[in-house]
C-alpha positions as CSV (number, residue, x, y, z in Angstrom):
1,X,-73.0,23.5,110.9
2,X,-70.7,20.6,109.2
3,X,-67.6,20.1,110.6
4,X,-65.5,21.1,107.6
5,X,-67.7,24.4,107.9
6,X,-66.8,25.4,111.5
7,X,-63.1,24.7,110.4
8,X,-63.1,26.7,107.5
9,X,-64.9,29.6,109.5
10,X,-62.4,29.8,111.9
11,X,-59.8,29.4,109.9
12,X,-60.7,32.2,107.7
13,X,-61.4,34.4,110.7
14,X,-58.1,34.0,112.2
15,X,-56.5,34.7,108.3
16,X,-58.9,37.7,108.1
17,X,-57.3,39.5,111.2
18,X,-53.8,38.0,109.8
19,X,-51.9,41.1,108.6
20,X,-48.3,40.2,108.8
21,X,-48.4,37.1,106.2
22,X,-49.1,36.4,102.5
23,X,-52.4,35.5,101.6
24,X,-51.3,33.3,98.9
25,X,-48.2,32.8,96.5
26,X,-49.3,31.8,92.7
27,X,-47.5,28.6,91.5
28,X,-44.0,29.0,89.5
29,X,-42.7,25.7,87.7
30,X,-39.0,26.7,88.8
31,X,-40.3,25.3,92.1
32,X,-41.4,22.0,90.9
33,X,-38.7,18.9,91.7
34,X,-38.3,15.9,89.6
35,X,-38.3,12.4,91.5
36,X,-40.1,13.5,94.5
37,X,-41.6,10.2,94.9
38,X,-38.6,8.7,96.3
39,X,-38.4,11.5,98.6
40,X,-39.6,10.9,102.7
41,X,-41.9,13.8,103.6
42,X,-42.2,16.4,105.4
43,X,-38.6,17.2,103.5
44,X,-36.7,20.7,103.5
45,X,-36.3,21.9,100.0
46,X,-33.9,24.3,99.5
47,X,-33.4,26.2,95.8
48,X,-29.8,27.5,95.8
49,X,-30.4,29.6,92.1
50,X,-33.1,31.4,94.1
51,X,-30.8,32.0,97.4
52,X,-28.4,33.1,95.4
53,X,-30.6,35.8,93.8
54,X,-31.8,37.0,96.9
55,X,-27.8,37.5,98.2
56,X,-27.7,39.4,95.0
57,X,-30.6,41.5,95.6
58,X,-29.3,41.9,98.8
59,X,-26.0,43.4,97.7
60,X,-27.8,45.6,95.4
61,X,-29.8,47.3,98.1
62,X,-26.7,47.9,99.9
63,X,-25.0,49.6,96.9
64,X,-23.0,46.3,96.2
65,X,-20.8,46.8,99.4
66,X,-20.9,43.5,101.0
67,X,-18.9,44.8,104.0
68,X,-22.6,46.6,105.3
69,X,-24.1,42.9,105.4
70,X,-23.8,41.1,108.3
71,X,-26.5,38.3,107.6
72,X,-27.9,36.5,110.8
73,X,-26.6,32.7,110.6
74,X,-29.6,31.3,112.5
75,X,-31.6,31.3,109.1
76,X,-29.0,29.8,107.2
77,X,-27.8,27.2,109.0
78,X,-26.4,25.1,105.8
79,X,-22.6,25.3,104.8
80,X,-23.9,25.2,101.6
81,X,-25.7,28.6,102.1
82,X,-23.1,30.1,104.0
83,X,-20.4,29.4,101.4
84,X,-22.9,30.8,99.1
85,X,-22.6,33.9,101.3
86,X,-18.8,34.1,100.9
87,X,-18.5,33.6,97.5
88,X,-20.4,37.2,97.5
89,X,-18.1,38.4,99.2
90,X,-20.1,38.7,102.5
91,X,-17.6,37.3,105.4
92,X,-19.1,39.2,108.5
93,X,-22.0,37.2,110.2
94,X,-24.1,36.8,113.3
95,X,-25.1,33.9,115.3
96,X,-27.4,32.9,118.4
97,X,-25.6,29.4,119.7
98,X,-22.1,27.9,120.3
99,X,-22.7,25.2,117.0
100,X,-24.1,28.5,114.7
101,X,-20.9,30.1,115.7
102,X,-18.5,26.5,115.5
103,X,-20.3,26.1,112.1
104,X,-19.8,29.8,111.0
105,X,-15.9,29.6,112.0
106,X,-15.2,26.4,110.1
107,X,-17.5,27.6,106.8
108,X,-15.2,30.4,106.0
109,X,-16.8,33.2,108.0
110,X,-13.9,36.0,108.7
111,X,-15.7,38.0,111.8
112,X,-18.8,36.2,113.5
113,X,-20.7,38.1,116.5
114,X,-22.8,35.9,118.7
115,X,-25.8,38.0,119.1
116,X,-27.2,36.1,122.1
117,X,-26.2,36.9,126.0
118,X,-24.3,33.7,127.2
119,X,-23.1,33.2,130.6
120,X,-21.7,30.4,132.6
121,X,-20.7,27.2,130.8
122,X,-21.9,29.3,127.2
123,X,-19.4,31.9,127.4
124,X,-16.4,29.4,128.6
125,X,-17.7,27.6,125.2
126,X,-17.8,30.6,123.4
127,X,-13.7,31.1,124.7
128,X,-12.8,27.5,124.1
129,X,-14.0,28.0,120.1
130,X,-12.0,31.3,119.7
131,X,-9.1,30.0,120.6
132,X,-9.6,27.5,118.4
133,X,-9.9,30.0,115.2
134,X,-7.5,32.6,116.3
135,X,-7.7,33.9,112.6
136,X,-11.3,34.9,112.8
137,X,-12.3,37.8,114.5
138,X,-15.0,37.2,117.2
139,X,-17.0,39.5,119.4
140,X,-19.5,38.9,122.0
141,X,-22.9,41.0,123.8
142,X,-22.2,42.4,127.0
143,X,-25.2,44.8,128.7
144,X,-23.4,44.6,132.6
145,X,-20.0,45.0,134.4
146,X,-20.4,40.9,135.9
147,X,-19.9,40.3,132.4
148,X,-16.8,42.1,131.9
149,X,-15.2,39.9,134.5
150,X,-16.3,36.5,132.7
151,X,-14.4,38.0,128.9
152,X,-11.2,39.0,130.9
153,X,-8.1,37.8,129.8
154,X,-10.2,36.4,126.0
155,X,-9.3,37.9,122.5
156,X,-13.4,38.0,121.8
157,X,-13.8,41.9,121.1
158,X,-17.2,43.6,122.7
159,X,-20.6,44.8,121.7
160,X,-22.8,46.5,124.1
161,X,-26.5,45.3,123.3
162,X,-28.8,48.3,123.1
163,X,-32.4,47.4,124.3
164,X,-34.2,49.8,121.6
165,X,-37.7,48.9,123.1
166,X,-37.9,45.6,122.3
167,X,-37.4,44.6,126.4
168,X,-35.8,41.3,125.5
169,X,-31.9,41.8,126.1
170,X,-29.7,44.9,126.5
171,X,-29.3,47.9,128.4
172,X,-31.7,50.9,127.7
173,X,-31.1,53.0,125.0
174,X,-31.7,56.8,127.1
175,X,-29.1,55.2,129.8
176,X,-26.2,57.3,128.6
177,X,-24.1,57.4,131.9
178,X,-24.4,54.0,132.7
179,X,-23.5,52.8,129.3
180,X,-20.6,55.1,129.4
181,X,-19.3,53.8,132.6
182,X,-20.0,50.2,130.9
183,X,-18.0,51.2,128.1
184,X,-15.0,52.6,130.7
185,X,-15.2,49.0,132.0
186,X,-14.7,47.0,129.1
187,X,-11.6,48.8,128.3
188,X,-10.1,49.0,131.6
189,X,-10.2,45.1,131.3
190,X,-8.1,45.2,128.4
191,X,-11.0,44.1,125.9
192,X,-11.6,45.7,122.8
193,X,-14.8,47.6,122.4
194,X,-15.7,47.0,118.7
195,X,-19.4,48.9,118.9
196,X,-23.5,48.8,119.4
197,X,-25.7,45.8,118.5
198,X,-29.3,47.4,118.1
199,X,-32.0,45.3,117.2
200,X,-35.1,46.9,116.8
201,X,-37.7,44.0,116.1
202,X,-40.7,45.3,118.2
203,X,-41.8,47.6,115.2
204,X,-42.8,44.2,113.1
205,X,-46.7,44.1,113.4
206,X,-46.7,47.7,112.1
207,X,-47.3,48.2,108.7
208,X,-45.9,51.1,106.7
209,X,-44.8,54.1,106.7
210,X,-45.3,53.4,110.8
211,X,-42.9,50.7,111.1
212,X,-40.2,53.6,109.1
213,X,-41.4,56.5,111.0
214,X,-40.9,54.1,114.9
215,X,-37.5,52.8,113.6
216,X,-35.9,56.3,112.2
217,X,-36.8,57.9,116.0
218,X,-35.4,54.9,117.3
219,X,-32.1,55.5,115.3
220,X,-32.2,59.6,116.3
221,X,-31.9,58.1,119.4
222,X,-29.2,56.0,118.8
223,X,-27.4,58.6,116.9
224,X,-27.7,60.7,120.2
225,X,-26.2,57.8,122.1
226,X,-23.1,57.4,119.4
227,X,-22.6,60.7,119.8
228,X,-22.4,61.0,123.5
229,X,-20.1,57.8,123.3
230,X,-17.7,59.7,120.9
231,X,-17.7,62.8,123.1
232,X,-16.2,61.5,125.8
233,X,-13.2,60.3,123.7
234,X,-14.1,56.2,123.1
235,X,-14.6,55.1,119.6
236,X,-17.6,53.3,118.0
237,X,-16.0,51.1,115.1
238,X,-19.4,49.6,114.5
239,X,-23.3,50.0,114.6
240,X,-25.1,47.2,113.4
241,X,-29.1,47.2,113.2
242,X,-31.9,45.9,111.4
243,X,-33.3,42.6,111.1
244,X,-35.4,41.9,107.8
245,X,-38.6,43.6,108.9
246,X,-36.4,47.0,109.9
247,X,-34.2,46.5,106.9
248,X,-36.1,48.8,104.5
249,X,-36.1,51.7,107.5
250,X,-31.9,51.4,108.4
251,X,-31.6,51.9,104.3
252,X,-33.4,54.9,104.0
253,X,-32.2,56.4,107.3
254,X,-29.6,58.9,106.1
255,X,-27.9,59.5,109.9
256,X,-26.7,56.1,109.3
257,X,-24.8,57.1,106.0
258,X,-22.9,60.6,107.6
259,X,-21.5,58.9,110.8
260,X,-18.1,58.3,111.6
261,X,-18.3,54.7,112.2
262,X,-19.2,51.3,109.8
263,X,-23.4,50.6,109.5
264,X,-24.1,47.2,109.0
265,X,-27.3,45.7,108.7
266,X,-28.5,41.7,109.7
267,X,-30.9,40.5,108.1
268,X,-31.3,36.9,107.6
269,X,-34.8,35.8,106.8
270,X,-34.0,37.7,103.3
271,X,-31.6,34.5,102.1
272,X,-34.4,32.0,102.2
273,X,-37.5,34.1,102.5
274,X,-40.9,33.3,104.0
275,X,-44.4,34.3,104.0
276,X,-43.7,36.9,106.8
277,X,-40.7,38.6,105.4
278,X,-42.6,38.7,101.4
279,X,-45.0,40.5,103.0
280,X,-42.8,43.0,104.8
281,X,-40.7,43.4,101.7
282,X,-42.5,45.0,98.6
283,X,-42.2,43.2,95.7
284,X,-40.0,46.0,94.0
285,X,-37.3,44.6,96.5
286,X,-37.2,41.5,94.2
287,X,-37.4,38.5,96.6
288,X,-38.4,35.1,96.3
289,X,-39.1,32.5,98.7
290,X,-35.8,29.7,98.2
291,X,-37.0,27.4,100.8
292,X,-40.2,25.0,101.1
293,X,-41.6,22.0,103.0
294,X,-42.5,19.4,101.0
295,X,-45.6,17.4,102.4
296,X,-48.2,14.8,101.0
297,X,-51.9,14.6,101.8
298,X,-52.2,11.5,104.5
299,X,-55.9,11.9,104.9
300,X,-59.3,13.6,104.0
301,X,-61.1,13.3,107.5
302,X,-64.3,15.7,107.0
303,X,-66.0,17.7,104.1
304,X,-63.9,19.9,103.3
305,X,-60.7,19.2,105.3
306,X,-57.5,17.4,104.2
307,X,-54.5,16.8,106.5
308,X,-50.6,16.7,105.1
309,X,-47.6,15.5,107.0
310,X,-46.2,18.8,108.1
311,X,-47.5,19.4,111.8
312,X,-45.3,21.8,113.9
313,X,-42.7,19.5,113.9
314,X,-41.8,20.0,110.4
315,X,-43.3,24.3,110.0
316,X,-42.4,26.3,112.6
317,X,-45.9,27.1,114.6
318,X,-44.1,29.8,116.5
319,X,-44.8,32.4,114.7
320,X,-48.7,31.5,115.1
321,X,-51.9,30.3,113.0
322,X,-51.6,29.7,110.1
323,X,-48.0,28.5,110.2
324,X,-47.8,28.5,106.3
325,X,-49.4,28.7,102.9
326,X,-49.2,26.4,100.1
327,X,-47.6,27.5,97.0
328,X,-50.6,27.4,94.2
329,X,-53.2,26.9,96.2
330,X,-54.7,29.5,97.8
331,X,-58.1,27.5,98.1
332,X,-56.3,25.7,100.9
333,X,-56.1,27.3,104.2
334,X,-53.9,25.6,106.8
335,X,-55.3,25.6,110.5
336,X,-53.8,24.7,113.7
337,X,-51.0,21.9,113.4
338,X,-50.6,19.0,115.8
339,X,-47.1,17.6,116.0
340,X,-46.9,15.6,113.0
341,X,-50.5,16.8,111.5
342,X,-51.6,20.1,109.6
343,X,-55.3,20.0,108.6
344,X,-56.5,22.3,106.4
345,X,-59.5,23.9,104.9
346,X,-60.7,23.8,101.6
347,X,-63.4,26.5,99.9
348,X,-66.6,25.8,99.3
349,X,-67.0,23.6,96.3
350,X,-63.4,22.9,95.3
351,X,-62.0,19.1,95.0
352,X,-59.1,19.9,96.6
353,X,-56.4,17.4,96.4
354,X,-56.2,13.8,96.6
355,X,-54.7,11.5,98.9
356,X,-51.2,10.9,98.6
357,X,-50.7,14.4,96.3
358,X,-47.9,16.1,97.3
359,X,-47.7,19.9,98.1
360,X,-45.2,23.2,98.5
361,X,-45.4,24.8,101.8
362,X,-44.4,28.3,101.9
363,X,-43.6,28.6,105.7
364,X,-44.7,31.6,107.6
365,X,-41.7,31.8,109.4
366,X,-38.9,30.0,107.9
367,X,-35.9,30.5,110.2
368,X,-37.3,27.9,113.1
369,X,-38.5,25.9,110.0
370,X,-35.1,24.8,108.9
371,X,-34.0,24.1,112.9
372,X,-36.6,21.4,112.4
373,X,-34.8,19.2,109.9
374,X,-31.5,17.4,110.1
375,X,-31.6,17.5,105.8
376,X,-32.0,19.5,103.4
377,X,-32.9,18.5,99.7
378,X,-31.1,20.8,97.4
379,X,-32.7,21.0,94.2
380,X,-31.6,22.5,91.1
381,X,-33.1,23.2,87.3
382,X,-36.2,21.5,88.3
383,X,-34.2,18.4,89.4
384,X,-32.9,16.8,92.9
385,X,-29.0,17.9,93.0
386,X,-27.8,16.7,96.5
387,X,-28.5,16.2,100.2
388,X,-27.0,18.1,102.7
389,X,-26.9,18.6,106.4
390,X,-28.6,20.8,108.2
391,X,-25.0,21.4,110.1
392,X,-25.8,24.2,112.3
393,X,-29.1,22.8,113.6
394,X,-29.9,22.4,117.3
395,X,-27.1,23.0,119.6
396,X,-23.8,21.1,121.0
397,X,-23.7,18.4,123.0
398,X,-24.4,20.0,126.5
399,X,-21.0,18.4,128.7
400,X,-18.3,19.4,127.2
401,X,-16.1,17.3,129.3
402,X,-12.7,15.9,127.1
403,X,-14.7,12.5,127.0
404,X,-18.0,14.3,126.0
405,X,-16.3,16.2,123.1
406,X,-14.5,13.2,121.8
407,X,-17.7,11.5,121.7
408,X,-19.7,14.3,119.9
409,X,-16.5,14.8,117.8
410,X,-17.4,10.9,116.9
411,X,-20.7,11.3,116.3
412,X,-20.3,14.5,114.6
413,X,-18.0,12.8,112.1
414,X,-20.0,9.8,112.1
415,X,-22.9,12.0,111.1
């Protein structure tokens, strides 16, 4: 067997067993840039017209009631984006890192929680940036009593993180008593308890109506535990759940709709959209992918096989084989990236494209995608409109001595 015949083999084995991504995505000319030649690939192309329809189809779901939205920052990452976000009226976020949250605070976010378990050096940040922004109302996770002791004293108000299943953070959802006395804790500290942080991811790889049917007894359960919370005289001001692959299932659950506290949902893949999340959502939701990687072809190496310039390095591979698909092309398969090289497979007696063409890269996964680039190229009506920074990016300079931070504060402003 040729080479370009093993590759395309395996390729379209591994797309074959592939049930969480789109197959293929037919070409639209809104997504075609003007003056690309001038433009360094891989490159981050974001569509702002299109983010801004999917905030609006966002808003619709939720009834137009921006106050249930509290998008995850982590895919968004762009001030551009996030002031996007607040001209729709959506001012409560989510974040993972100390420069998601810096980023968040100085974009015009109102209430940021950092979804993400710091400790140590992290949570001194994480103190250091609220009182910074003593307007802005910031909370933090909490799943034990050691980490009551490291908020005491702050203004940061408290989640507990509820481990739905998922077994990556939190504390057990069927541990009533000890989340109770956790609870007790926090507020014999003198920190505010704002609520419950439930993400409930590990239903993903089901398709529907199982992924709806595992999340609402998930949320029966978490119901339960609200309840037990109220009984014993605390108050839950908030319950936040739903990423974008649960988001359909927190919509339709009606418990969330009669309780006594504020629902919010987080999804943040829905802003930019990727191949995962199109797939998740129906069509009838009304999403479109807003962000691409723009690649050229850089070599034709076997029968059958190109290679472009977007190895992992540039598409997320996290997320697993393939790590995208390319827009109007569904004749291309993309296999296993290197670090700067993504070979791909072409069907059986097709041309295929020529050296040098360039290409639109739908990633699988797009959150990781944009972490990857320090620019994004905004482009708008089919033309180039501006270059912005990928400001919340990476992380923050790890010693934050006073001589570190003036020297990142340098750089920063250098940058």
């Amino acid at each position: 067997m040729a080479a370009g015949s093993r590759f395309r083999a395996i390729i379209k084995g591994a797309m074959a067993a592939e049930r969480t991504i789109l197959r293929e995505f037919p070409w639209e000319e809104r997504y075609r840039v003007a003056g690309i030649e001038d433009v360094l690939t891989p490159a981050l192309l974001l569509y702002p017209e299109i983010v801004a329809s999917n905030i609006a189809r966002t808003l619709h779901l939720l009834d137009g009631d921006a106050n249930r939205w509290r998008p995850h920052f982590k895919t968004a990452k762009l001030v551009n984006t996030l002031r996007l976000l607040v001209e729709h009226g959506i001012r409560n976020f989510k974040c993972a890192t100390t420069l998601e949250l810096l980023v968040a605070c100085r974009g015009g976010a109102a209430d940021v929680l950092l979804a993400y378990p710091v400790v140590g050096p992290n949570a001194r940040r994480v103190r250091e940036i609220a009182d910074q922004f003593p307007d802005i109302r910031i909370s933090v996770l909490l799943e034990s009593e050691a980490q009551v002791r490291q908020w005491q004293g702050g203004r940061l108000g408290i989640f507990l993180d509820i481990n739905p299943g998922m077994n990556r953070t939190g504390i057990e959802q069927r541990r009533a008593g000890e989340i109770l006395r956790l609870i007790h804790a926090v507020t014999q500290a003198g920190l505010e308890f704002r609520g419950l942080h439930y993400y409930d991811a590990q239903h993903t790889s089901l398709e529907e109506p199982a992924r709806t049917a595992a999340a609402h007894a998930g949320y029966d359960l978490l119901l339960a535990l609200v309840n037990e919370i109220q009984r014993s005289g605390a108050g839950v001001e908030e319950v936040i759940t739903a990423g974008t692959p649960t988001f359909p299932c927190s919509l339709s659950y009606e418990g969330f709709r009669r309780g006594r506290f504020l629902h919010r949902v987080s999804p943040g893949t829905v802003v930019y959209g990727d191949a995962t999340s199109l797939a998740q959502l129906s069509s009838e939701f009304g999403y479109a992918p807003a962000a691409l990687v723009l690649t050229r072809v850089v070599s034709r190496p076997a029968e059958g096989v190109v290679t472009c310039d977007a190895g992992h390095k540039a598409v997320s591979a996290d997320a697993g084989v393939p790590t995208c698909l390319v827009i109007g092309h569904p004749e291309l398969i993309p296999g296993r990236p290197s670090e700067e090289h993504l070979p791909m497979a072409m069907s059986a007696g097709t041309p295929g494209p020529e050296l040098g063409e360039a290409l639109y890269l739908l990633p699988r996964h797009v959150c990781p995608t944009v972490n990857n680039f320090d620019h994004a190229v905004l482009a708008r009506a089919g033309k180039i409109e501006s270059v912005e920074k990928v400001s919340a990016r990476g992380r923050e300079a790890p010693l934050r001595t006073a001589g570190s931070t003036v020297s990142f504060a340098k750089q920063e402003a250098a940058g």
